[in-house]
VEXSESE-914680 format. One line per 10 residues: number of its first residue (from 1); their letters; for each residue x, y negated, z of C-alpha. Coordinates in Angstrom, 2 decimals. Layout:
BEGIN
NUM) a) X:Y:Z ~ ...
This chain:
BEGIN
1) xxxxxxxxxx) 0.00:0.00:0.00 ~ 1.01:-3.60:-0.63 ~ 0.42:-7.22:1.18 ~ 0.05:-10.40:-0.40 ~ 0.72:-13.12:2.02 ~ -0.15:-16.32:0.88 ~ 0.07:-19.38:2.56 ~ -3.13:-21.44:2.48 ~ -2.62:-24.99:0.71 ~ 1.07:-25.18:1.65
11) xxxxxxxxxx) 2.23:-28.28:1.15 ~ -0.28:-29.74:3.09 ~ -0.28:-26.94:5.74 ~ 3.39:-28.66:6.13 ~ 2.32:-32.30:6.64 ~ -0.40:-31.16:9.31 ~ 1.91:-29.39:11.42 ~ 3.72:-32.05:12.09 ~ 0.67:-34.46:12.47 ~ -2.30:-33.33:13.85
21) xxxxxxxxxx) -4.37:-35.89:13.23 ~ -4.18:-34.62:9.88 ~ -6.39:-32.04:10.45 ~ -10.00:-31.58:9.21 ~ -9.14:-34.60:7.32 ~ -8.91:-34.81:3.61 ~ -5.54:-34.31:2.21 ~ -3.46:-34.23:-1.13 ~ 0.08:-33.60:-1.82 ~ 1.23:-35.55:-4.69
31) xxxxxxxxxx) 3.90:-35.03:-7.32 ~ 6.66:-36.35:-8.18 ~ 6.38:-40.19:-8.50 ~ 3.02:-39.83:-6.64 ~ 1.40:-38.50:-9.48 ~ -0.76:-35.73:-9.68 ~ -1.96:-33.30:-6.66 ~ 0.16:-30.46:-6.22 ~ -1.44:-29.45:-3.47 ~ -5.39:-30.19:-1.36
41) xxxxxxxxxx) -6.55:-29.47:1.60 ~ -10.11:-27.31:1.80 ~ -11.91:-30.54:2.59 ~ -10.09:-33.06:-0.94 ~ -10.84:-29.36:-3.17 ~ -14.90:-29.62:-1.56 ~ -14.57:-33.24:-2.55 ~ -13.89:-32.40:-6.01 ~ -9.67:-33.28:-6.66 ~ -9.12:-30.61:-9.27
51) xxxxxxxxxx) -5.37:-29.15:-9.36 ~ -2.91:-31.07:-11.26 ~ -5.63:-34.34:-11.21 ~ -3.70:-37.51:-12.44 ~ -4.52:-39.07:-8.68 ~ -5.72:-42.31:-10.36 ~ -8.23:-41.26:-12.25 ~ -10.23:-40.30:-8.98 ~ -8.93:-43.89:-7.21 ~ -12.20:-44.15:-6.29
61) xxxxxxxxxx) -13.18:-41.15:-4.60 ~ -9.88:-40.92:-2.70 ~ -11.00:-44.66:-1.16 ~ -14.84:-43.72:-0.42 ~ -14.00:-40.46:1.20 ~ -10.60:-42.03:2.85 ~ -8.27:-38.94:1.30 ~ -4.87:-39.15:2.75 ~ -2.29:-39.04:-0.39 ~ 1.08:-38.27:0.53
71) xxxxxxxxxx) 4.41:-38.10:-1.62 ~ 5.93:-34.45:-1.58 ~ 8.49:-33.77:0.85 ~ 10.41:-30.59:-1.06 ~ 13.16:-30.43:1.73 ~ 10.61:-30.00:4.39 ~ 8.59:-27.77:2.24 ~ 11.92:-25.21:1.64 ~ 12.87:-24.93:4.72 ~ 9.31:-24.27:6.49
81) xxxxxxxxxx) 9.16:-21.64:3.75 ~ 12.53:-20.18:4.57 ~ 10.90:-19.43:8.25 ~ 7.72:-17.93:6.87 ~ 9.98:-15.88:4.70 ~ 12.08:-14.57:7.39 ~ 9.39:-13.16:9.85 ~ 7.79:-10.42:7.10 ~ 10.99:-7.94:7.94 ~ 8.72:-7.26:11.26
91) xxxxxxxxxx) 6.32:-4.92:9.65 ~ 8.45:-3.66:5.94 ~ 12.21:-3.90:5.20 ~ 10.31:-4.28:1.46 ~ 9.72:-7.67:1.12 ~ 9.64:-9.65:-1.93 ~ 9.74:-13.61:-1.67 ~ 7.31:-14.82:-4.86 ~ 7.23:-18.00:-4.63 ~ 7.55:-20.52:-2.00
101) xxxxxxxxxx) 4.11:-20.15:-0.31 ~ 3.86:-16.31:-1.52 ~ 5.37:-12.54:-0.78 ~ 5.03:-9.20:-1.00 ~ 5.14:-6.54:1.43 ~ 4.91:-2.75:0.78 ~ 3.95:-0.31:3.42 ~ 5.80:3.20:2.07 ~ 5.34:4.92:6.14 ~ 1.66:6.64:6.09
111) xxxxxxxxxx) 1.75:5.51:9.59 ~ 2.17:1.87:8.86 ~ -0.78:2.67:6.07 ~ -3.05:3.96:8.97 ~ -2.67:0.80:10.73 ~ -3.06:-1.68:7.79 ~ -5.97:-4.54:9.64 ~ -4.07:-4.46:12.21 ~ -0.98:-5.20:10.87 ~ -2.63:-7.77:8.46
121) xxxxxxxxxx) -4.01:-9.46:11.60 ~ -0.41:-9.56:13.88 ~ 1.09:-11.08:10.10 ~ -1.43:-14.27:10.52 ~ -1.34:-14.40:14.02 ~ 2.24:-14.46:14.37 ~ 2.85:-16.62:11.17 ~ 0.96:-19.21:12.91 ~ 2.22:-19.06:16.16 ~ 6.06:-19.09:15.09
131) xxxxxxxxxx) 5.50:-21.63:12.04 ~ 1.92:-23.25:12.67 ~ 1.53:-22.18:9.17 ~ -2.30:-20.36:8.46 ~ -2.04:-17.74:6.19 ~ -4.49:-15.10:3.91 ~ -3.41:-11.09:3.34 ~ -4.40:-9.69:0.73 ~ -3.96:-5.66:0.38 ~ -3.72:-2.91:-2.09
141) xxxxxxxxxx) -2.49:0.25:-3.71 ~ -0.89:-1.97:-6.00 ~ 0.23:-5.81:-6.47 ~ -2.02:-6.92:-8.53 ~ -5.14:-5.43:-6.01 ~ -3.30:-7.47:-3.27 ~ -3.08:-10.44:-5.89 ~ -6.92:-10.58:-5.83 ~ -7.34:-9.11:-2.18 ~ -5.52:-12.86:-1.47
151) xxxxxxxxxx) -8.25:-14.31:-2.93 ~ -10.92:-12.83:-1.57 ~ -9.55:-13.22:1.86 ~ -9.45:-17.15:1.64 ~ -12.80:-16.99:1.67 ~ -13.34:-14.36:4.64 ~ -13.52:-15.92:8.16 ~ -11.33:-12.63:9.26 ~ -8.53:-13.86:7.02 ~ -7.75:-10.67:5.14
161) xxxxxxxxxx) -8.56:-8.46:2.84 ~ -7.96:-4.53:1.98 ~ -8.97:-3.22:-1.40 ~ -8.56:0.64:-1.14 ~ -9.46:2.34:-4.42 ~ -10.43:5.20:-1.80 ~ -13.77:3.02:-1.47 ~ -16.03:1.20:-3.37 ~ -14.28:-1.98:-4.37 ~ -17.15:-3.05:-7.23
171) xxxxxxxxxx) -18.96:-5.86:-4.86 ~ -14.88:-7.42:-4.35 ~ -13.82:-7.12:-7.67 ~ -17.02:-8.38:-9.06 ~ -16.24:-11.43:-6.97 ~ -13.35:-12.03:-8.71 ~ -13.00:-13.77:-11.80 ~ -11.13:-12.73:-14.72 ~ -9.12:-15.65:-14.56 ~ -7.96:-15.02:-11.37
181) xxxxxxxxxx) -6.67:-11.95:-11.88 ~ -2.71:-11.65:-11.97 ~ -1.17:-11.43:-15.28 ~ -4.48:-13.17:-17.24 ~ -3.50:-16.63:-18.52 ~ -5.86:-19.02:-19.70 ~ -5.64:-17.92:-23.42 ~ -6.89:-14.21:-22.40 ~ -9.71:-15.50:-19.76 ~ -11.13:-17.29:-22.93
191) xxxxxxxxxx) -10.79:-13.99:-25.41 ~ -11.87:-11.54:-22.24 ~ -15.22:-14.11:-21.44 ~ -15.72:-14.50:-24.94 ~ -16.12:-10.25:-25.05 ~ -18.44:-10.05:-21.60 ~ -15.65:-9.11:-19.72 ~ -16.31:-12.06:-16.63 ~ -14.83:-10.68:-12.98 ~ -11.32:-8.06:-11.93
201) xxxxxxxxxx) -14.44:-5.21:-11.99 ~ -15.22:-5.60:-15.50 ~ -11.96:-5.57:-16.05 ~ -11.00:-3.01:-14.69 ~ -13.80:-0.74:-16.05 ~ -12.81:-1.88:-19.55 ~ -11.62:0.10:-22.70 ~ -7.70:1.44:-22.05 ~ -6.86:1.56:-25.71 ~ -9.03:-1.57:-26.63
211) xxxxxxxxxx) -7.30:-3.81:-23.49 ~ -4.07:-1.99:-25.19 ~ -4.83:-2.87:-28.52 ~ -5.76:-6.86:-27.81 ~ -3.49:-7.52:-25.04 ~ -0.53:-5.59:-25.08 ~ 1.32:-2.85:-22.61 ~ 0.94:-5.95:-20.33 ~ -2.66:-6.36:-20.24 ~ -2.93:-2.20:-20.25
221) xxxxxxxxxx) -0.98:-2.31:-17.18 ~ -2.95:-4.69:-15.80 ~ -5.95:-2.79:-16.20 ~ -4.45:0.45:-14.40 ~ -3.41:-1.74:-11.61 ~ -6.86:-3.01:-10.73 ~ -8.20:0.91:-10.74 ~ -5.10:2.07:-7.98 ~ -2.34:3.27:-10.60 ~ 0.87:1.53:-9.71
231) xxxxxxxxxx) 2.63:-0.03:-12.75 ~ 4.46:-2.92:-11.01 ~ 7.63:-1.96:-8.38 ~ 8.84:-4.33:-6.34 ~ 11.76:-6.71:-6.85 ~ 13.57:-6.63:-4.31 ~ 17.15:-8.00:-5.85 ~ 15.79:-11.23:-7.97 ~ 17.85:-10.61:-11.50 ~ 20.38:-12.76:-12.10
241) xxxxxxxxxx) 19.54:-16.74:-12.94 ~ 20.63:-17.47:-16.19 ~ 20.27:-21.29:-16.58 ~ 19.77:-23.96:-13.83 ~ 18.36:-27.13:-14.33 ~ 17.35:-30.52:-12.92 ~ 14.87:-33.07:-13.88 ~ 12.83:-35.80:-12.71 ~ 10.47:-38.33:-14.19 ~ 11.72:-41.87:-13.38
251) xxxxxxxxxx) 9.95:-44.06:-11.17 ~ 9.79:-46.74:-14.15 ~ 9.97:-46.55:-18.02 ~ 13.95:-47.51:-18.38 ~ 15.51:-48.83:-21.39 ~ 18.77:-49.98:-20.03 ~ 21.64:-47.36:-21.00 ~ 23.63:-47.75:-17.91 ~ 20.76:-46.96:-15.55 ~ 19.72:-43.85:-17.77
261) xxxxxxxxxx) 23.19:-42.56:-17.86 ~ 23.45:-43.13:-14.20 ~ 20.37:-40.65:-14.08 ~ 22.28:-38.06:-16.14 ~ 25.42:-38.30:-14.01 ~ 23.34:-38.03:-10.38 ~ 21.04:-34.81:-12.20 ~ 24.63:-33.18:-13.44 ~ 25.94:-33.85:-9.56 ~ 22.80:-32.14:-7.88
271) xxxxxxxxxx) 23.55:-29.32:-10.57 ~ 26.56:-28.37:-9.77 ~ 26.22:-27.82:-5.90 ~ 23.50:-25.75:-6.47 ~ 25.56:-23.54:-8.46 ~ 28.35:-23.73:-5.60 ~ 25.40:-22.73:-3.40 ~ 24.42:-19.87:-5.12 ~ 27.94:-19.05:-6.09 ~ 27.86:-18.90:-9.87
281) xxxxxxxxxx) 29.25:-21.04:-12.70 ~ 28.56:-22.41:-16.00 ~ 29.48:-22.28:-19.40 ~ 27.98:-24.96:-21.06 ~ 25.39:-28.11:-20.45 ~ 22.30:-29.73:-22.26 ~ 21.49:-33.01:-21.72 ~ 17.81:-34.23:-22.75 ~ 16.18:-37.59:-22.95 ~ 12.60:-38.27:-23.47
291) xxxxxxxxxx) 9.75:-40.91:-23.76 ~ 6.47:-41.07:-22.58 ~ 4.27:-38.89:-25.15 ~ 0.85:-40.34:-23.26 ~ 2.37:-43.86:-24.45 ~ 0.87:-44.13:-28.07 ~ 1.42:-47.85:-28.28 ~ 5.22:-47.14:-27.67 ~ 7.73:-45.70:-30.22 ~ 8.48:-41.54:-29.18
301) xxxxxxxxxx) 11.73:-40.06:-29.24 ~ 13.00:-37.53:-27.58 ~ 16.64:-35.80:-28.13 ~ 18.73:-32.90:-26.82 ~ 22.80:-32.26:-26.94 ~ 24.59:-28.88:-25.53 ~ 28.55:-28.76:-25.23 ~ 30.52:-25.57:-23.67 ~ 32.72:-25.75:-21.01 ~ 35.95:-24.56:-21.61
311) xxxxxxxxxx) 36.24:-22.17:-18.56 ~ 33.25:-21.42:-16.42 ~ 32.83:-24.09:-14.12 ~ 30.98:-25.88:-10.93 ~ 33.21:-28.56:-10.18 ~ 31.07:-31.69:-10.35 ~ 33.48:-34.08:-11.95 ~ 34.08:-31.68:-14.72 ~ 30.28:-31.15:-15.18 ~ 29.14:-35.06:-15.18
321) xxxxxxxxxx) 32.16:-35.85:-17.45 ~ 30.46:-33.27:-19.68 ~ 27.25:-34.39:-19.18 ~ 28.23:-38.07:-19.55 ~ 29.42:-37.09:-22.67 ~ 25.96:-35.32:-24.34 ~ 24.12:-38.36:-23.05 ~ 26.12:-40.62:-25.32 ~ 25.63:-38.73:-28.40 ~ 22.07:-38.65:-28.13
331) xxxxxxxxxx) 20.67:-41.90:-26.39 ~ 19.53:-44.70:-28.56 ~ 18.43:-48.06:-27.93 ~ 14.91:-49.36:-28.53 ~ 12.74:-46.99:-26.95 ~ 11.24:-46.72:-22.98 ~ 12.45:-43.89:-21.34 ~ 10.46:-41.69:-18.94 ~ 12.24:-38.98:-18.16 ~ 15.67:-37.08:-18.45
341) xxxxxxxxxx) 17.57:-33.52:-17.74 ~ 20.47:-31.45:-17.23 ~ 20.25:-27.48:-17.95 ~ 23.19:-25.70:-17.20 ~ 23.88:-22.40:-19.60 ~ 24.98:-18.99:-18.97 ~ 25.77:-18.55:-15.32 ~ 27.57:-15.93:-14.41 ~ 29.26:-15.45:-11.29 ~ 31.83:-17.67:-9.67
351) xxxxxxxxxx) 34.20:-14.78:-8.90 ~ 33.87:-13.40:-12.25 ~ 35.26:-16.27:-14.15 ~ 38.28:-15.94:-16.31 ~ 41.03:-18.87:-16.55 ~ 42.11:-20.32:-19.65 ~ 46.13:-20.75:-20.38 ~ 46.05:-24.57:-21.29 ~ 43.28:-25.30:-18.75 ~ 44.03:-28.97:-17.75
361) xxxxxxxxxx) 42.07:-28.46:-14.21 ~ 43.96:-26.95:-11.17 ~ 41.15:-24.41:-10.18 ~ 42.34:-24.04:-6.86 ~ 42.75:-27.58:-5.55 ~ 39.05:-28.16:-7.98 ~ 37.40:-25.25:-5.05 ~ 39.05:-27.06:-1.83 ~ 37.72:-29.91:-2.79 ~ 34.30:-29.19:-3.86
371) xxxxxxxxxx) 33.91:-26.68:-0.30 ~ 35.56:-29.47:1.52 ~ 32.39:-32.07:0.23 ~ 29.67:-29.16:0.15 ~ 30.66:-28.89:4.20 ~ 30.50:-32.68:4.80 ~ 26.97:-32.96:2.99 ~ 25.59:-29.67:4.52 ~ 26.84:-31.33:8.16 ~ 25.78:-35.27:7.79
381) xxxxxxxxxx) 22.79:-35.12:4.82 ~ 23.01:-34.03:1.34 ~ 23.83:-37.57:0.04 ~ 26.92:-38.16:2.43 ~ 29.43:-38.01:0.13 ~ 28.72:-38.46:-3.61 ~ 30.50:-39.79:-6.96 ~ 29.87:-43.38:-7.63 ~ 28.98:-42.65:-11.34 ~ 25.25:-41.71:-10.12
391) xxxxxxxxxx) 24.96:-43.86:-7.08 ~ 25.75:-47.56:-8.31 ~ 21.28:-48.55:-8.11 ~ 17.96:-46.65:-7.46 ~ 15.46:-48.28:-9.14 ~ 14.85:-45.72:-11.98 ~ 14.71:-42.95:-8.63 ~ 11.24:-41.46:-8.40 ~ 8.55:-42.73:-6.59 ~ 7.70:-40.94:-3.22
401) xxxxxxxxxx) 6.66:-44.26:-1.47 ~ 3.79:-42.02:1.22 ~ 6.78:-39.37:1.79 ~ 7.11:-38.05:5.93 ~ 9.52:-37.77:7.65 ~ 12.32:-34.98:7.28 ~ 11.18:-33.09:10.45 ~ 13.47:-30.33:9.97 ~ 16.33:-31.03:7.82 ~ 17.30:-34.42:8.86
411) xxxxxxxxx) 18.39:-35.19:12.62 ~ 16.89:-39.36:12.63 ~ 13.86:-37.06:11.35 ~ 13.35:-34.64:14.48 ~ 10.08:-35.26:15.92 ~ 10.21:-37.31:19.15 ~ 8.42:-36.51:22.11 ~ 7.09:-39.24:24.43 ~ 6.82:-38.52:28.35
């Protein structure tokens, strides 16, 4: 049998457990630059914010029903996550992280199996006591029953949800719509409706070799999963990343070439440690720029450049100098920008790297240095210690101008307690 735990409206779940007064109050979670909801409380989704809304096309709304809109707080979010994460082992060494509000648990002991409400009761019990977080179980025979046990169970006052295909699943399943099963993108929820097939049960009950036929080994597999057959084994090693990349919307159309490029060099910077982090390297870069396609009035453009590194490499100055370098080749003058991008290529493992016999960068003195600032950032705040070529002005930065505090990541953001 497998869980689905699933953390109800995380991002907000976050802000309210470090304000109460948040609670039973209307909530939404915007994007970046405070732009769309990412993520609603129970009472904004009764008050009709749809997922994804562009937050000022329902202006009026958020000021009749006084919704609280806050910026998104990713630090926060990560490392509240990283706690939820890190209680599962409790009940299965098989655990399989998701997402950042989702995992997987698989109960292989019949034992364990025997005792499955239980269990799915100590998991939200103890989730909230340790984190403050409230979250819904779903369980199965497979994933995907767990996938759609998780929804069920947000609307249970229990919490939870076990779909046994021992028992008589059709009055869940039927509650379930097509489009909520896992694995059934929008494209197939039209073509499935379109042929009567509406919930997970008439899915389920469908045609093997027509679901085959129409939709693949995917949607076959899809199919056995919702009647019990396992088709989909855990992950438990995540395969191995093959690009990184970093992004971000600015806070303003920019035209000015020194603040774009500024952009470019801070993205490449942020880049790299993450690949120190996870210990891998790069072998090449692209660099994007782009305009605002929902501007029609303006003039579009958007524009890509890749280069190779030489040897495999994290070391930041080598990366930005790279980076730098693709930006100039492709920027041109004229047009508003709204957003730009650094993807780093082929990663493969730090350790694995091979030099190069006219390599012009002293490898060894390149990793002192870099572990020497990665410690200093990881002890004072990310931004301690930085390279002046991304940090000269902030004003194309994104917008996060309702962001809380850094409860947990930063020490001037600890809570403080009044006697």
């Amino acid at each position: 049998m497998y869980a689905l735990v699933d953390c109800n409206n995380f991002y907000v779940s976050c802000e309210r457990r470090f304000n109460p007064k948040l609670k039973h109050v209307p909530v939404v979670v915007l994007s970046n630059n405070d732009g769309c909801a990412v993520s609603r409380s129970q009472e904004a989704k009764d008050l009709g914010i749809p997922m994804a809304a562009p937050i000022f096309k329902f202006r009026d709304i958020v000021k009749k029903h006084g919704i609280v809109c806050l910026s998104s707080n990713y630090a926060l979010y990560g490392d509240i996550s990283r706690r939820v994460m890190s209680i599962f082992d409790k009940w299965s060494p098989e655990v399989e992280v998701y997402s950042i509000d989702e995992a997987f648990l698989r109960f292989s002991d019949m034992e364990k199996v025997s005792k499955l409400e239980q269990y799915a009761r100590e998991i939200r019990a103890t989730v909230l006591q340790w984190t403050g977080i409230p979250v819904s179980v779903g369980m199965g025979a497979t994933k995907t029953l767990a996938k759609a046990g998780s929804k069920l169970a947000k609307r249970t006052e229990g919490g939870f949800m076990i779909l046994d295909p021992a028992k008589n699943n059709d009055e869940h399943l039927a509650a379930v719509k097509v489009g909520d099963v896992w694995g059934v993108g929008r494209q197939y929820e039209r073509w499935l409706v379109a042929n009567g097939i509406h919930t997970a049960s008439d899915l389920r009950d469908a045609d093997e070799k027509w679901i085959r036929q129409k939709m693949t080994v995917v949607g076959h597999r899809t199919v056995l999963e919702l009647r019990g057959t396992e088709c989909i084994a855990m992950e438990m090693n995540p395969p191995d990343k093959k690009t990184l990349a970093h992004a971000r919307s600015f806070g303003r159309l920019l035209e000015e070439k020194d603040e774009i490029r500024e952009s470019v060099a801070l993205y490449a910077e942020s880049a790299a440690a993450k690949l120190r982090g996870e210990g891998l390297a790069a072998q090449g870069i692209t660099v994007f720029l782009e305009t605002n396609p929902f501007r029609f009035q303006d003039p579009q453009y958007r524009a890509s450049k890749s280069i190779e590194f030489s040897v495999p490499t994290n070391f930041t100055p080598e990366v930005v100098d790279l980076a730098v370098t693709a930006f100039e080749k492709i920027f041109r003058p004229g047009y508003k920008y709204k957003k730009a991008g650094v993807l780093l290529l082929e990663l493969v493992p730090e350790s694995e790297t091979q030099g190069e016999l006219f390599d012009t960068v002293n490898r060894d003195r390149a990793h002192r240095l870099m572990k020497a600032l990665d410690k200093v950032n990881a002890s004072h705040g990310r931004a301690t210690l930085g390279f002046a070529a991304g940090r000269m002005r902030d004003g194309w930065k994104p917008k996060y101008e309702k962001k809380t505090s850094s409860f947990t990541t930063q020490w001037d953001g600890l809570p403080v307690v009044l006697a």
